[in-house]
C-alpha positions in Angstrom: 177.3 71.8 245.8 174.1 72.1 244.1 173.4 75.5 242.0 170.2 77.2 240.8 170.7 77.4 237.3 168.1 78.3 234.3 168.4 77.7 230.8 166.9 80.2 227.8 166.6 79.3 224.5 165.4 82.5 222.6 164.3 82.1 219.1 165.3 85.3 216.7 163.5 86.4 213.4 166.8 86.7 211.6 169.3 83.7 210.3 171.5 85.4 207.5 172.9 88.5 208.7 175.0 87.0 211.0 176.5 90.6 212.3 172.6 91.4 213.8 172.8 88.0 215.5 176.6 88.9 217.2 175.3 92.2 217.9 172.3 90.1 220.1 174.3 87.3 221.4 177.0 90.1 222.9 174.7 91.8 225.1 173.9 88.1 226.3 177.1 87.5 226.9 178.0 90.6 228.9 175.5 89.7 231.5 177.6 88.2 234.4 176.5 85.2 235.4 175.6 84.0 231.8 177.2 81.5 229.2 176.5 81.0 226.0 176.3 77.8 225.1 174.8 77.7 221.3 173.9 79.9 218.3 172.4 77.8 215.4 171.6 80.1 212.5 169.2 79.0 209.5 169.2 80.3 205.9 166.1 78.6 205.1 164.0 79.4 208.3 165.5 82.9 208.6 165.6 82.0 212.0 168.2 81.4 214.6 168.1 79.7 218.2 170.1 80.9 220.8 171.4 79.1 224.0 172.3 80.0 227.0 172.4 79.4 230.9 172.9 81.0 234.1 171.6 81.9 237.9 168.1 82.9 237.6 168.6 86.5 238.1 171.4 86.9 235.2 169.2 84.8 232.7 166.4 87.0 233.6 168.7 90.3 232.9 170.3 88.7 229.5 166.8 87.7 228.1 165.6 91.3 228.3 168.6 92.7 227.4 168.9 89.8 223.8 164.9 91.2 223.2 165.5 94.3 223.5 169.0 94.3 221.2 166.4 92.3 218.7 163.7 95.0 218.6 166.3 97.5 217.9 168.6 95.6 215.5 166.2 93.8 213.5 162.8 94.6 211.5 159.7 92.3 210.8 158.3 94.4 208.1 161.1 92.6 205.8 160.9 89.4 207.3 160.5 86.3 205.3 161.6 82.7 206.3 159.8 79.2 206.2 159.7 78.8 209.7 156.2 80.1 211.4 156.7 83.7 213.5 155.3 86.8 215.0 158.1 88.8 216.2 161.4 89.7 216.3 162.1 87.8 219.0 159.5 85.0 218.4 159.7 83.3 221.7 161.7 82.8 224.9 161.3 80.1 226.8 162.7 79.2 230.2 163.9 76.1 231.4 164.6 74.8 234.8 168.3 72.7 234.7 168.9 72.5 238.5 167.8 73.7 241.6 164.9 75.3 240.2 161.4 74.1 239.5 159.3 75.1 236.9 157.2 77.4 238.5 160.4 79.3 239.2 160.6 79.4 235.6 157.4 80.8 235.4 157.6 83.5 237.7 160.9 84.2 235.6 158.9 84.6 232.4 156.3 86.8 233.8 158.8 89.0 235.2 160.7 89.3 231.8 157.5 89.7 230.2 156.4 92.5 232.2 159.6 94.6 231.6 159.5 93.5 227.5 155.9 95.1 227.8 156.4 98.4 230.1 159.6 99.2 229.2 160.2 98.0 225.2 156.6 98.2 224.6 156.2 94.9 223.2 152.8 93.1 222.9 153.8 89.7 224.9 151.6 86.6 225.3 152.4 84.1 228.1 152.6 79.6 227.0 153.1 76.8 228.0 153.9 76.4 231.7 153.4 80.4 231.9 150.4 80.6 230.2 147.5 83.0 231.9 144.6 80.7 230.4 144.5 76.9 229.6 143.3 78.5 226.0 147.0 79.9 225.6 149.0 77.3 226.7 149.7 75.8 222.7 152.4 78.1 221.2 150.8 77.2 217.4 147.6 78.7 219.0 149.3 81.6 220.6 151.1 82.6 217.2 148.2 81.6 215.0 147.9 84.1 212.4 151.9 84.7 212.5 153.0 88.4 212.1 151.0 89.2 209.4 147.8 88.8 211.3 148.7 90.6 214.3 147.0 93.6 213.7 144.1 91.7 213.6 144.6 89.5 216.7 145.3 92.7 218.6 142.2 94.1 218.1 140.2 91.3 219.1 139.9 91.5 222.9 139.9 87.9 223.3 143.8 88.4 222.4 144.6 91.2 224.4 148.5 90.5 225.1 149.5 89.6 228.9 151.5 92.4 228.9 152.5 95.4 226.5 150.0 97.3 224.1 147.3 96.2 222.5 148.8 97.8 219.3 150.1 96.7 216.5 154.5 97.3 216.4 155.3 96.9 212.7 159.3 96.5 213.6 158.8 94.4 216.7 155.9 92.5 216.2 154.8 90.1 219.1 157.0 88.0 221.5 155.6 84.8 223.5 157.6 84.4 226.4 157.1 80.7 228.2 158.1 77.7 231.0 159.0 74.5 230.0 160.7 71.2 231.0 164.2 70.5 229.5 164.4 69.2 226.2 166.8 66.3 225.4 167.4 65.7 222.0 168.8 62.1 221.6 169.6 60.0 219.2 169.6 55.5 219.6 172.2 54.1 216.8 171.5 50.7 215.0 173.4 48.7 213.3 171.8 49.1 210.3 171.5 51.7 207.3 168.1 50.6 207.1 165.8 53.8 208.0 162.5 52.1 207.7 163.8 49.8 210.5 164.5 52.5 212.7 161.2 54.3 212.2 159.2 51.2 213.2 160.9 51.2 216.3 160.5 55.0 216.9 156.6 54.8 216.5 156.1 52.3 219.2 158.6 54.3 221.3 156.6 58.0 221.0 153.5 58.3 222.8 151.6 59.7 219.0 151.7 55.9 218.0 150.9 55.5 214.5 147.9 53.9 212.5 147.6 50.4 213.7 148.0 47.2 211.5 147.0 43.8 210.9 149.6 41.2 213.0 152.1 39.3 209.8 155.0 37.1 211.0 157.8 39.9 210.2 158.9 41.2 213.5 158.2 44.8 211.5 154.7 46.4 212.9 154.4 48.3 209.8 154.6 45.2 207.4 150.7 44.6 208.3 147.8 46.0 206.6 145.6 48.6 207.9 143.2 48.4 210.3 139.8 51.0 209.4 137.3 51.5 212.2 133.9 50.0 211.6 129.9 50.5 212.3 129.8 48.1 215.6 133.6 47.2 215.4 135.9 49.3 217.0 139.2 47.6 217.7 142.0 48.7 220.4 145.2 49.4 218.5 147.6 48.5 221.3 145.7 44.7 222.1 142.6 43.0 221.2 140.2 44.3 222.3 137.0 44.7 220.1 134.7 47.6 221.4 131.0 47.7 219.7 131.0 51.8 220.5 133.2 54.1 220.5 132.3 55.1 223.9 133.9 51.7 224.9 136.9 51.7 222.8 137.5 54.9 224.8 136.9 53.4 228.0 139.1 50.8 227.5 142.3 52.6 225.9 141.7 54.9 229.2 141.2 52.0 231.5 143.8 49.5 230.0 146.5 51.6 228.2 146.4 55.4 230.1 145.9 57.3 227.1 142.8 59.1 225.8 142.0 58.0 222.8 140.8 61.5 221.2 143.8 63.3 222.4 145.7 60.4 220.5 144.5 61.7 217.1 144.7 65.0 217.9 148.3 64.5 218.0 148.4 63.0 214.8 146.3 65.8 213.5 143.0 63.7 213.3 139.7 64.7 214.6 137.6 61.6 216.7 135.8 64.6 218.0 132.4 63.7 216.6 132.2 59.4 217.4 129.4 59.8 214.2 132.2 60.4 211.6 135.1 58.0 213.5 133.6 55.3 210.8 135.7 54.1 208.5 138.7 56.5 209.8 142.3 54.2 210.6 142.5 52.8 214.0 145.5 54.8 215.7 147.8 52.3 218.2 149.9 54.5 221.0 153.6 54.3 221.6 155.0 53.6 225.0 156.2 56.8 226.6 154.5 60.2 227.3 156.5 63.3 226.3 158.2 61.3 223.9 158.2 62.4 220.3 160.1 60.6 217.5 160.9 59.0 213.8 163.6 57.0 211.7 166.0 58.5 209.8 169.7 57.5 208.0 172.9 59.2 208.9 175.0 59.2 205.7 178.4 60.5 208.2 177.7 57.0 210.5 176.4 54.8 208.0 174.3 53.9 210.0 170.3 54.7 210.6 169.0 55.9 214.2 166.4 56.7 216.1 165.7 60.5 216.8 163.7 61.1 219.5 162.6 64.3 221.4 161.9 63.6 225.2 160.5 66.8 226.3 160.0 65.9 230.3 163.3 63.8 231.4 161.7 63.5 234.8 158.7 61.1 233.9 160.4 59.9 230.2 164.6 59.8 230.8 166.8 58.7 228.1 167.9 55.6 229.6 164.5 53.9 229.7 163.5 54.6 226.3 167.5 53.7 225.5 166.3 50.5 227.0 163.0 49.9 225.4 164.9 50.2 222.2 167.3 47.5 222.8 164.6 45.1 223.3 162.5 46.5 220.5 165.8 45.9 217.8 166.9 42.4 219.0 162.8 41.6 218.5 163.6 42.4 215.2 167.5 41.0 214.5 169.0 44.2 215.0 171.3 45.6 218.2 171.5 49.2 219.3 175.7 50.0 219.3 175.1 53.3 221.2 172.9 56.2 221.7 174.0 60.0 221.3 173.0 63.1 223.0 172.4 66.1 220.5 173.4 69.3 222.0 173.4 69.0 226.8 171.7 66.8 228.8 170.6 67.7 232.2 173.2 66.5 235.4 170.0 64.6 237.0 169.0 62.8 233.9 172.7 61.6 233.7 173.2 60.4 237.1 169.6 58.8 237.1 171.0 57.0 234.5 173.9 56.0 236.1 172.3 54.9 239.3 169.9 52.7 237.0 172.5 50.8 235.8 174.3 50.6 239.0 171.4 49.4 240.5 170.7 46.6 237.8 173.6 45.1 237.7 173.8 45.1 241.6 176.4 47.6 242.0 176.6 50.5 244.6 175.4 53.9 243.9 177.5 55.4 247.5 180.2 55.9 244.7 181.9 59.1 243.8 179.4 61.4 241.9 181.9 61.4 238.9 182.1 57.1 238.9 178.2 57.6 238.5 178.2 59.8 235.5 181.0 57.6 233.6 178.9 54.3 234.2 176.0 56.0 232.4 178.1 57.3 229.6 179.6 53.7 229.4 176.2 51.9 229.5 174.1 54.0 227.3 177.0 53.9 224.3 176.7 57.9 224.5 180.8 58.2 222.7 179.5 55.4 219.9 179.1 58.0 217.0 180.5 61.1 218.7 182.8 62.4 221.4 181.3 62.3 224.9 183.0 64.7 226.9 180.8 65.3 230.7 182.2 68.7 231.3 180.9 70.0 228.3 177.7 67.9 227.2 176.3 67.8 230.8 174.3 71.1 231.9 174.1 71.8 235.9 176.8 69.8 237.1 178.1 69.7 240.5 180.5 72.9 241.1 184.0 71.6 241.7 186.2 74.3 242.6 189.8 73.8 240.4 191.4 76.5 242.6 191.0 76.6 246.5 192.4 74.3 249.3 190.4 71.5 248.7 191.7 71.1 245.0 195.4 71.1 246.8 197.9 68.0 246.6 197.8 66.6 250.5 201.3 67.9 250.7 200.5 71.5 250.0 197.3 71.7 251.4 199.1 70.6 255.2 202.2 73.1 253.9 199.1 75.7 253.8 197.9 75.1 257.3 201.3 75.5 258.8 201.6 79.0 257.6 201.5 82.0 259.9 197.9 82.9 258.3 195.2 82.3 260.9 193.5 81.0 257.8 192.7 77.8 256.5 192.4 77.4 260.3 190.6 74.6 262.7 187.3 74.9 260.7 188.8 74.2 257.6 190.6 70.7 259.1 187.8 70.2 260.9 185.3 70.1 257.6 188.3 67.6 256.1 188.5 65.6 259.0 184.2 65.1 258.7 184.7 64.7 255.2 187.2 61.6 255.7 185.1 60.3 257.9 182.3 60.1 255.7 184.4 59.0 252.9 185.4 55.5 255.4 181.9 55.0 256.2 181.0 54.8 252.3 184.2 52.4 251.8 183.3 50.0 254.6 179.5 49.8 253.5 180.4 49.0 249.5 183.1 47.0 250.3 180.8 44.9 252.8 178.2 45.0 250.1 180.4 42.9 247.5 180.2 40.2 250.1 176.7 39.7 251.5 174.0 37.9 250.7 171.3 39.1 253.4 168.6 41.7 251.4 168.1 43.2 254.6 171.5 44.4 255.5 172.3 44.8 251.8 169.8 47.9 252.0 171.4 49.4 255.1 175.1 49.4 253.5 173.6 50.5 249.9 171.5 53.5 252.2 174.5 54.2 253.8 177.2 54.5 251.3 174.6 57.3 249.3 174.1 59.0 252.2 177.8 59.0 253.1 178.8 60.2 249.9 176.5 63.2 250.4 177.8 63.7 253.6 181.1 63.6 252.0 180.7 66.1 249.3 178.9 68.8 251.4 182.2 68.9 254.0 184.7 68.8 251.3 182.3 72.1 250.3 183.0 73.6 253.6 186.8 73.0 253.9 186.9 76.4 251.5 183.7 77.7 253.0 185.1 77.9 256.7 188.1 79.9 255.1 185.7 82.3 253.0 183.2 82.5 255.9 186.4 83.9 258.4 187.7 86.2 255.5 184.3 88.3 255.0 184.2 89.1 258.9 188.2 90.1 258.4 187.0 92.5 255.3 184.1 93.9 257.8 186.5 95.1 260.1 188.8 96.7 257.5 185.6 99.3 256.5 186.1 102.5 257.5 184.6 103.5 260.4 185.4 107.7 260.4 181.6 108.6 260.5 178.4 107.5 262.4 177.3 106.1 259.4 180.2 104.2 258.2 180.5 103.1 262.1 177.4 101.7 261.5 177.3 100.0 258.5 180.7 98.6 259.5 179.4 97.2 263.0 176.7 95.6 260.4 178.5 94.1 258.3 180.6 92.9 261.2 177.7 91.2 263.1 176.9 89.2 259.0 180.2 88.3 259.1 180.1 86.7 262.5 176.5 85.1 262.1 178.3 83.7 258.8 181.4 82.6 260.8 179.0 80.7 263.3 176.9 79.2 260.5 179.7 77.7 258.5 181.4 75.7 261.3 177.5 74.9 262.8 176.9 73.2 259.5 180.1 71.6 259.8 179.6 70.0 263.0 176.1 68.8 262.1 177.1 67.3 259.0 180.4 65.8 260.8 177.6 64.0 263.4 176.1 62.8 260.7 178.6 61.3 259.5 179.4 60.1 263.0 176.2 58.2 263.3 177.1 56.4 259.5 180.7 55.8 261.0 178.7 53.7 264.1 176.2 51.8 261.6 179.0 50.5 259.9 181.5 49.5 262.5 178.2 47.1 263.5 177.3 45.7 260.6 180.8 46.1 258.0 182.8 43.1 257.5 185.2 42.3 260.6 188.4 43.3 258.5 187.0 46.7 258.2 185.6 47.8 261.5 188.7 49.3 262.4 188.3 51.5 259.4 184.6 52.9 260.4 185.8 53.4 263.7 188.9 55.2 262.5 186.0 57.1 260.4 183.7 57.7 263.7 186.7 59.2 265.4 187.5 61.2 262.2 183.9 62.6 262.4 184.0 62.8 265.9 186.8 65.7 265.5 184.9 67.7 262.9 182.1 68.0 265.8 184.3 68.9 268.0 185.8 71.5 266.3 183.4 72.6 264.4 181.9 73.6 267.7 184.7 75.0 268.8 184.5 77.2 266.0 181.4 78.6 266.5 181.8 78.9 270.1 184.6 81.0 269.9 182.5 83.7 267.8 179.3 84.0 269.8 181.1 86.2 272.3 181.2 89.6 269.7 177.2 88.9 268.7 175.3 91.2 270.4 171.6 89.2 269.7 172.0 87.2 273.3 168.5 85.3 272.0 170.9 83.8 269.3 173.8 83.3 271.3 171.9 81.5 273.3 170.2 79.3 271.4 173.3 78.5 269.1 175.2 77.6 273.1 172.0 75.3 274.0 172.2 73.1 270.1 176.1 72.9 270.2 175.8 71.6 274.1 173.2 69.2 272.7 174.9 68.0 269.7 178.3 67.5 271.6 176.5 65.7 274.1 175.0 63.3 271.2 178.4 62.8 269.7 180.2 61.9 272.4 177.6 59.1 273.6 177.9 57.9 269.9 182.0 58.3 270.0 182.1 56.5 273.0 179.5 53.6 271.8 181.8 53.0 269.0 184.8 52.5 270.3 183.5 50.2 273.3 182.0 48.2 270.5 185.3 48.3 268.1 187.1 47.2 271.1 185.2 44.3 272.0 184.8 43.0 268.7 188.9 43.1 268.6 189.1 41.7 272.0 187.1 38.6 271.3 189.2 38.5 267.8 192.3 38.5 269.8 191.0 36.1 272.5 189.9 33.5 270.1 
């Protein structure tokens, strides 16, 4: 089941005294809901980066508490360290990892940020995706100056902080606190030691680009000579094109290439600002993917060079395409990737995208188990070339799979379970199972149909259906444990005490959550159960013959977890005393039922004419 989970990557003014950096990352780590991933002290930078992740409330909690440990533990007035700062924690940014978007992140930050300025009475500025102003979106603008010009800065009332006092706090200094997307360091090995080799290929991959050349006959961009703007010649760097203004030149790297050609240079810290003094200044040529930074470098420990890139928004730039761009991009020049390497996590959903793209390319199924989907990206993207790849712990946000519960049960036991004189796991819980088997047919009929047609058009119903069946699959597995946890909170309601009016009433409370709970679950069940159903009927129509049998064995399957999953939730709307509820829950069950019978029946009239003919013939 999908989780809301939020990543923090606080940056600390301090990277030799490791005790002050314990003393912070314990107070992280007592938050409960929290892990800490990483701590990556630096001599040099006097600096250290801290990782961690969690639900968006506990993240919140650990951030203030890790600034607040900082601003009493360490002191700026005897900082020094090559890395640019202004405070003792320098900056905090949160990042969205799954089920969360990054305005959620955002409202996060401001919420932190008010606290670090009320309550620790820390000037804080807002970037990035949390930034007030467009003006203070750029961290290097927002921390311009450093610490040593904060009293300066805060005096100037166009840098009044977002929150906190405008004063100056000699042992705290400033903090920026921001939102941004996930960044995935990754790394594309060549079979080479040449780094040259891998930087050419890294500046047509990164959206800076580099200075753009004459064309030679080596396959290597960077073997040409430079290419200089001129008075009534100003040539594209990506095709070309010839423009006799600037103006044009702009015009056409907007129209033909998406990229403005000013903010180009700007990212490689040149100014085409003023189109007067662009004469004689090298023509710049862009690299293929946005939020895509990167360069060539030699790993002594591989022998081998690679290309490091930065991809700083996965959802428009994942790894697997710029993986791919690569590989074409080497074998131009007689070289071959041998795998790719992820530096520190990647994010579940760039995993899986991955996976699905090369299911999808080489014409497999992507209705597989969500696991089968993470392993074909690991294998197709080389991610265990140089290092170990291990999913559990390199991939951030994935699916919870509970290792303890009935659902993680040998067959055996789990049925062993039922038997018991407990009246729980119960007729919800087999229900959820039996809707989850269901699903699981429908998903094996439609991929094994899929090896063995040729028609596009029913190819995308059986590719549609084993996704969606999977889905379908995972979310009642979910609820085999849920029915059971769902029945055990309306059994602790009724163990409250109920000695005074007050607890009477909080207990009959807590009773009627519990109930509404107990009616949910099993509701949710039965819908999702339908669902399957109706994938369960596709299939038993348009499955191979051989395995029609099996989707209606998988419609029938289904057809039970309705069934009782109704059951289940009729059985508890007698003690809820909202009758508008009751009745409305009585009116959707009758309806769904209703539905599910008519699709039962449908089924197995068509099963059994399909066998009938079979037998006739």
């Amino acid at each position: 089941m999908s989780r809301k989970i939020v990543e923090c990557v606080p940056n600390f003014s301090e990277g030799k005294d490791l005790a002050k950096i314990k003393q912070i990352t314990d107070v992280i780590e007592a938050v409960q809901g929290v892990e800490l991933l990483d701590m990556d002290p630096g001599a040099d930078t006097n600096r250290t980066v801290v990782t961690f992740v969690g639900t968006p409330d506990a993240v919140a909690e650990a951030a203030f508490q890790a600034i607040a440990k900082a601003a009493q533990v360490l002191d700026m007035s005897k900082h020094h360290g090559a890395h640019p700062r202004m405070g003792a924690t320098d900056v905090c940014p949160f990042v969205p990892v799954e089920g969360v978007t990054i305005e959620d992140c955002a409202e996060i930050a401001h919420r932190v940020g008010r606290r670090v300025g009320d309550e620790l009475k820390i000037p804080v500025y807002f970037y990035e995706a949390a930034a007030a102003s467009p003006e203070r979106r750029n961290l290097a603008t927002v921390r311009q100056g450093e610490y040593e010009g904060l009293p300066k800065k805060l005096a100037d009332p166009r840098w009044k902080p977002d929150c906190g006092p405008a004063q100056f706090n000699p042992k705290s200094g400033a903090t920026a606190i921001s939102a941004r997307e996930f960044l995935i360091a990754y790394n594309v090995t060549l079979n080479t030691r040449d780094k040259a080799a891998a930087t050419d290929i890294a500046f047509e991959l990164r959206r800076k680009g580099r200075v753009a050349r004459t064309k030679t006959d080596s396959p290597f961009y960077g073997k040409g000579e430079i290419v200089y703007y001129e008075e009534g010649r100003y040539p594209c760097g990506n095709c070309d094109f010839v423009g006799k203004t600037f103006a044009e030149i702009e015009t056409h790297c907007r129209k033909a290439h998406s990229y403005e050609l000013k903010e180009l240079a700007a990212d490689a810290g040149v100014d085409f600002s003023d189109p007067a003094k662009v004469v004689g200044q090298k023509v710049r040529r862009a690299g293929k993917f946005d939020y895509c930074k990167g360069i060539g470098w030699y790993v002594d420990q591989y022998k081998r060079a690679q290309i490091s890139v930065n991809l700083t928004n996965y959802h428009v730039t994942p790894p697997h395409l710029v993986l791919e761009e690569a590989r074409r991009l080497a074998a131009e020049r007689g070289l071959a990737v041998t795998g790719s390497e992820v530096v520190g996590v990647i994010p579940y959903r760039a995993l899986l995208a991955a996976g699905k793209y090369y299911l999808s390319r080489g014409g497999g199924s992507c209705g597989i188990p969500t696991r089968d989907i993470l392993e074909t990206a690991v294998f197709s993207m080389g991610l265990a070339d140089v290092q170990p790849f291990d999913i559990e712990k390199k991939v951030i946000g994935l699916p919870e799979r509970k290792t303890s519960g009935l659902v993680d049960m040998r067959v055996m036991d789990f049925a062993d379970e039922v038997s018991r004189d407990t009246p729980a796991p119960g007729g919800g819980s087999i229900a959820a199972l039996a809707g989850s088997l269901g699903a699981a047919l429908s998903a094996m009929v439609a991929n094994i149909t899929h090896h063995k047609t040729n028609d596009a058009g029913k190819t995308k119903i059986l590719l549609e259906t084993a996704e969606k069946a999977q889905e379908v699959k995972d979310k009642l597995l979910a609820a085999v444990d849920a029915d059971t946890d769902a029945f055990n909170a309306y059994l602790e309601a009724l163990r409250l005490p109920s000695g005074t009016p007050e607890q009477k009433q909080h207990r009959t409370e807590k009773m009627q959550e519990g109930l509404r709970i107990a009616v949910d679950v099993p509701y949710q069940t039965a819908l999702a159960s339908f669902e399957a159903m109706r994938l369960a009927r596709a299939m038993a129509e348009h499955g191979l013959a051989a395995s029609m049998t099996d989707a209606a064995v998988g419609c029938q399957l289904a057809f039970a977890g309705v069934r009782g999953g109704v059951w289940n939730v009729l059985t508890n709307l007698p003690d809820i005393t909202d009758r508008q509820y009751v009745e409305r829950m009585q009116s959707q069950c009758a309806e769904l039922l209703s539905n599910a019978r008519k699709i039962s029946q449908e089924t197995g009239e068509l099963v059994d004419a399909k066998l009938a003919e079979r037998i006739g013939s």
